[in-house]
Structures are given as C-alpha cells and as structure tokens.
C-alpha positions in Angstrom: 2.5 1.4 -17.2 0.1 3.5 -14.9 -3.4 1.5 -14.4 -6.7 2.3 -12.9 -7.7 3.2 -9.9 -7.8 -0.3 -7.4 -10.1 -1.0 -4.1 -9.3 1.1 -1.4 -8.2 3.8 -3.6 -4.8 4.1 -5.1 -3.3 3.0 -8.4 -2.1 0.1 -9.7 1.7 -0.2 -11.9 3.0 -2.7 -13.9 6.7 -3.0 -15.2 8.8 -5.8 -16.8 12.3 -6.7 -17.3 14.5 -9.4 -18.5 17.8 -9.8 -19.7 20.6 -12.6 -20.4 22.7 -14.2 -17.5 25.9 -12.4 -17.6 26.9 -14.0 -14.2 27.2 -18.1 -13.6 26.2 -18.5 -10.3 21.9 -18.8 -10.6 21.9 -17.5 -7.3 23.6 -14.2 -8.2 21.4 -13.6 -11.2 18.6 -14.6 -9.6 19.3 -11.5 -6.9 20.5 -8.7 -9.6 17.4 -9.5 -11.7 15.1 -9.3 -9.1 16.6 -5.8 -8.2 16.8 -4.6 -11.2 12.9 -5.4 -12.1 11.9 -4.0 -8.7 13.8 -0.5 -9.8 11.0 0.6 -12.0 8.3 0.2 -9.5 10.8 2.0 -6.9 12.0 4.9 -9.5 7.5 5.9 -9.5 7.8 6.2 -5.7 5.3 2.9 -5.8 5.6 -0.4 -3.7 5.8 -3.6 -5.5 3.3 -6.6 -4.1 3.4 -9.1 -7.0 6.1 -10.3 -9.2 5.9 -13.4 -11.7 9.0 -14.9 -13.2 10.0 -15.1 -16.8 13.3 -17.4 -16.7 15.0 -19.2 -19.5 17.4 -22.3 -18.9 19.5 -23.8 -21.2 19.2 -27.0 -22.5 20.6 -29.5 -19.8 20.0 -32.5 -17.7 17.0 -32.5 -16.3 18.2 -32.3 -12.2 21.0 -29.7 -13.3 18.3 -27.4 -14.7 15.7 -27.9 -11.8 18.8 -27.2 -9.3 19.6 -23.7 -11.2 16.0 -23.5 -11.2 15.9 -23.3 -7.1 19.1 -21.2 -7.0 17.9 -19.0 -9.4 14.4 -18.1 -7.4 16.4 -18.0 -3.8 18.2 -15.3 -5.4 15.0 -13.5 -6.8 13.4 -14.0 -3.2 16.2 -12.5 -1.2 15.4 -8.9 -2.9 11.4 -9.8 -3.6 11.3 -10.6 0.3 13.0 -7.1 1.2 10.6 -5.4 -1.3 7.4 -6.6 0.5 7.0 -8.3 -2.9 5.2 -11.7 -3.1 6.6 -14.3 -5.7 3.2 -15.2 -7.2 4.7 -17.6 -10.2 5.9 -17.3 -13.3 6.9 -19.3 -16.7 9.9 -21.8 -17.5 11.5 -22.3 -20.8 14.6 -24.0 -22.6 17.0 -21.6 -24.7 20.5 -21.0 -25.9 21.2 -19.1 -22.8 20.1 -18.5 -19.5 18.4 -15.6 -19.1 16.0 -14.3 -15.8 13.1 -11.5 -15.9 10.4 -10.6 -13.6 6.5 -8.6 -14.6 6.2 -6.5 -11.4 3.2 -4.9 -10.2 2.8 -2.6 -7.8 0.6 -0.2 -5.8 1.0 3.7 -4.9 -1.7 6.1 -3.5 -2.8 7.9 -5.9 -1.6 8.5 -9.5 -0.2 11.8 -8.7 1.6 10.8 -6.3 3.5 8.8 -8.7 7.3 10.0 -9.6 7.7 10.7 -12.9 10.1 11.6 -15.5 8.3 14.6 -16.6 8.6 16.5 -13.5 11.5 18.2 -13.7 11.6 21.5 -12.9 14.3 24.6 -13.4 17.2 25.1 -9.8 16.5 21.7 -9.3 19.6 19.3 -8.2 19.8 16.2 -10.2 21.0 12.9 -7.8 22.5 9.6 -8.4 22.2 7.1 -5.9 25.2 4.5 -7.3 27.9 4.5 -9.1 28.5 4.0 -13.5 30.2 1.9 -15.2 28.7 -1.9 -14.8 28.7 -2.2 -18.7 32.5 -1.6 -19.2 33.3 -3.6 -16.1 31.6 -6.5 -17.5 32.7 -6.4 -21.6 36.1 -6.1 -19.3 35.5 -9.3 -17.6 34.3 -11.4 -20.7 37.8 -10.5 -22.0 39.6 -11.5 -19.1 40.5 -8.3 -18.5 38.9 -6.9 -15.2 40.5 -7.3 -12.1 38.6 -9.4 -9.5 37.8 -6.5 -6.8 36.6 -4.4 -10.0 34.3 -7.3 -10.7 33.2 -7.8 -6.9 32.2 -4.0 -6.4 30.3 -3.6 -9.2 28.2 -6.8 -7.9 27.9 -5.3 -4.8 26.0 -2.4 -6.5 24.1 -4.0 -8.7 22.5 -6.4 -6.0 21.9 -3.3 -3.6 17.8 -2.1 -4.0 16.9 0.9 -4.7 14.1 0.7 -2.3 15.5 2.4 0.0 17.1 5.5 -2.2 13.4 5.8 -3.3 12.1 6.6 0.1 14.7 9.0 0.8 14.5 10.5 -2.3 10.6 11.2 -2.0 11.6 12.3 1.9 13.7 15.1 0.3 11.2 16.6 -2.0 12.1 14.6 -5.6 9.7 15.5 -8.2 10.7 13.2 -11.2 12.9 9.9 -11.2 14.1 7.2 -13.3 16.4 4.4 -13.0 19.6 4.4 -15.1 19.7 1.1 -16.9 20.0 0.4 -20.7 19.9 3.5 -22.1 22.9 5.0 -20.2 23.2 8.1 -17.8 22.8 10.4 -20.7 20.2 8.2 -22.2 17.4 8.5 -19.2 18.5 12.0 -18.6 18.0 12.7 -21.7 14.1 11.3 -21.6 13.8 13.5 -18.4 14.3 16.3 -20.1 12.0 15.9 -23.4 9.5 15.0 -21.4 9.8 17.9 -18.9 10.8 20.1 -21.4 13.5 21.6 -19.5 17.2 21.7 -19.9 20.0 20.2 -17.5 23.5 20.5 -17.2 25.8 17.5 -15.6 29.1 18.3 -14.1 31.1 15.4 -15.2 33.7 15.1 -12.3 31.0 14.8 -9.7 29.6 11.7 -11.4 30.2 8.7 -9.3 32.2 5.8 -11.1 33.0 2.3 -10.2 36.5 1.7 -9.3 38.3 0.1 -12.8 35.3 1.9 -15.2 38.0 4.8 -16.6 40.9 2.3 -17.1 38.0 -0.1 -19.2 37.8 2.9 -21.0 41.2 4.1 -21.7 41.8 0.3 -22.7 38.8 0.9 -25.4 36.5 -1.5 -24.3 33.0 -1.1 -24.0 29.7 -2.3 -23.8 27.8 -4.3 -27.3 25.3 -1.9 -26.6 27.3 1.4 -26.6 27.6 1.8 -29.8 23.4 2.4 -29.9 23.6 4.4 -26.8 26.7 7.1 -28.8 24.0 7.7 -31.4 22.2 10.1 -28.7 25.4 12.5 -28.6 23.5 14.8 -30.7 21.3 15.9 -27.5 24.3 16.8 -25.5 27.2 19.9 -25.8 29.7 19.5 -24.4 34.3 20.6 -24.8 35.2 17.0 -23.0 33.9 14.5 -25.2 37.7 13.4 -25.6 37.7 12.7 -22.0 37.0 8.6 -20.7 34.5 10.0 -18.1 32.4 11.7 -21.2 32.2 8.1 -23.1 30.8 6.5 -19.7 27.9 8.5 -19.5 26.3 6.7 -22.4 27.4 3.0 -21.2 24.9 0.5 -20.4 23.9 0.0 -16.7 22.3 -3.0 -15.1 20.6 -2.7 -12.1 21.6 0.6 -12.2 21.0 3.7 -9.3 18.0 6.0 -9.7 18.4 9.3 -10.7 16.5 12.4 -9.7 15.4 16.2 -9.5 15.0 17.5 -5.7 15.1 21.1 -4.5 18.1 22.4 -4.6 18.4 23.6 -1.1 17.7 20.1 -0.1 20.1 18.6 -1.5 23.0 18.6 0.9 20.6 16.4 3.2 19.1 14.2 0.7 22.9 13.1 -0.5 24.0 12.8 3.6 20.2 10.6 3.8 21.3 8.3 1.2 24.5 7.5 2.2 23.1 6.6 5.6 21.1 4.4 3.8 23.4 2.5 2.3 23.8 4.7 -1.1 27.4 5.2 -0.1 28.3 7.2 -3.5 25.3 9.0 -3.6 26.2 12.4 -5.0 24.4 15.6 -6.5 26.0 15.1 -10.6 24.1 18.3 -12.0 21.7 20.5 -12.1 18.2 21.5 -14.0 18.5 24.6 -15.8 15.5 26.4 -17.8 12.9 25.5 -20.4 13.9 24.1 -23.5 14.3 25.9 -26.2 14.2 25.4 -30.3 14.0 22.0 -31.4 17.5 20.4 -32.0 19.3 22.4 -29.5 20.9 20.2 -27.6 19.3 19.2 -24.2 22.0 18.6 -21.8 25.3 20.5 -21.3 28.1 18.6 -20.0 30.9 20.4 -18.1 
C-alpha cells in the first residue's frame, strides 16, 4: 500500500510477504524470502529502509530452533544489507512447518513517481528481467525428479534482487511494473492490463525459461497452485495452448523477475542494461497493444 506523505517530502510504502520453507537450509530461505519481500517495494520504483520479520519454526529442541533462528536472519540480512534495508525486528512462533515473511516499508519521492501497474500504455515493449518456471522445478524436486543443476539454477535466480533490474528499468523509461510471483506470468500481466485498460500480446518463444521447466512439463507436473492460476485462461487467446511453454505462463513463481512496459524504441538498451546488471535472461516477451475493448474479450493474445 501507498501511504501519506512523510518528513522531508516523499511517500511512504508498505508491503508483506510470507510463505512456507520449501528449501532445508535456514540460510537459503532466509535469503530468497528476503528477496522476494524486497521485490514489491523494488517493482514501485521505491527503496526499502525497514523490514520486520514474520518467521515460523517448527516445534523442536530448544538450541536447534534458536540455531535455524540465526541462519535463518543471516540469510534475510545478506539481501536486507544490499537493499539499504535495516532489520528493525520482527515476531517468532512454533508451527507445523517452517515458514519465513518479512512487512517491508519503504520510501520514494513522490507518489507519482511510484511505478505502477496501471501505467501501461499502447507500442509499449513489455520486459522480463528472469527466467519462469521455479514452481515446476520445485513440485519436480519434491518428487525426486529434478535434476540437481535444474534445482541449483533456479536458486540462483530466485536469491538474485531485483533491486537492481528496478533501477535500470526506471533508467529506460518503464511506466508500470509488477513482480511475477504467485499469480503466474499471465496472472500479473493480466492485472496490468485491467488496470490500464489496454491490451498486450506475448510472443511465447521469447519468454525466458529455466533450464528443465518444459521437460517438468511434458512429464505433467506442476505446481499445487496451478490449478487456481489455469482458471484465468479465459483472459487470454491464444492457437498454442497445447504447447508446454503455453502451461508455464500460469505457473507459480517465487522470488520471481519484475516485469514491465518501457518505450519501445528503448528497449534494445534497456534488455543490453540488464544483462550488464546481472539480469542475464533479461529479454523483451511482448508487446502493449491498444485499449481494451468490450468486457470479456480476452485481454492478452499469446502467439
């Protein structure tokens, strides 16, 4: 959320995030959730300053849950430290699982010059900074059947910030942004669109994946959560839904890229920009195309 105007001008925002540890190194986790809380903050073009954690351990002895404890927050202060982002505290419980969350908030100058995902506009190019397919990887892996460098690339993503995309991406001109996570490609693309009121069109084989996503795909497994993400197939058209890239667009992402609208003649530069930066399969995946039309028609067109 957006808040009020702070001392010395400028806004204050204020995300959260959480999920379940998926990993079983406390360290790891600790890093990927971190990153993947900062991404909202980084996705509006504002910088983080405070974060407080919301981390769940599971019922154990008492020195083994105060040593995942430290991992845990080493991890989360690795990416909190790069962000400029102060640890300020947080809240312990016991649970089932373990599971790691942070409440970010953050400053920009102004509320307009927030990124949002209603500012899309028509001849725009629409950018990913990293690759798809962390959900698959992962359902792949709790079936012990992902290979291990699968497993290790899509870590490597997922623990990259998008701090730095976001400066680039607001270098080049972007006018809206939004970080792919839960929802799926298609999801937050989708939300870009209604709230900009403006159409889009992806080109599916520019669409960055992660190496082993299409062969989780062809082997039919999939995220829990794609089933939910499927039910949005009614806002896209497309002849190649019969095609494994198609059924990745609406798979679960964690600590997922940011995606974005920039100029179209900027573009070229913006993709070049980001992969100096570390964005290495940074790529232009579409384009925005006019207003929206009747209700119902289908918002995005995948070819």
């Amino acid at each position: 959320g957006v808040g009020e105007e702070v001392g010395g001008g400028g806004v204050s925002v204020q995300t959260v995030d959480y999920f379940k540890a998926f990993v079983s190194d406390p360290y790891e986790l600790g890093r990927i959730a971190a990153v993947h809380a900062l991404s909202d903050c980084h996705a509006m073009g504002a910088e983080p300053t405070v974060a407080l954690a919301l981390v769940t351990l599971p019922l154990q002895v008492a020195a083994s849950a105060e040593d995942d404890l430290v991992h845990m927050m080493a991890g989360a202060n690795s990416a909190l430290l790069e962000a400029g982002c102060a640890l300020g505290g947080g809240h312990t419980s016991e649970g089932g699982d373990a599971g790691l969350g942070f409440a970010i908030t953050g400053r920009a100058p102004s509320a307009a010059a927030l990124l949002r995902k209603s500012g899309l506009s028509e001849g725009q190019a629409l950018i990913l900074t990293k690759p798809i397919g962390t959900g698959v990887i992962f359902a792949a892996n709790m079936r012990c059947a992902a290979n291990g460098p699968w497993v290790v690339q899509a870590l490597e993503s997922m623990r990259m910030s998008n701090g730095p995309a976001s400066k680039v991406l607001i270098a080049h001109g972007a006018s809206a942004c939004t970080d792919v996570t839960g929802f799926g490609l298609c999801g937050h693309l989708l939300e870009m669109c209604k709230a900009s009121a403006h159409e889009a069109t992806l080109l599916l084989d520019d669409i960055p994946l992660l190496d082993g996503a299409l062969e989780c795909v062809r082997a039919k497994i999939f995220s829990s959560l794609a089933p939910a993400n499927m039910r949005l197939r009614h806002g896209m058209n497309s002849a190649r839904t019969a095609e494994p890239t198609y059924a990745l667009l609406f798979d679960p992402q964690t600590s997922g890229g940011l995606l974005a609208s920039v100029p179209a003649d900027r573009a070229e530069a913006c993709v070049a920009a980001l992969r100096a930066a570390g964005c290495t399969h940074a790529a232009v995946i579409g384009t925005v195309g006019e207003r929206a039309g009747a209700a119902g028609v289908p918002l995005v067109t995948c070819e």
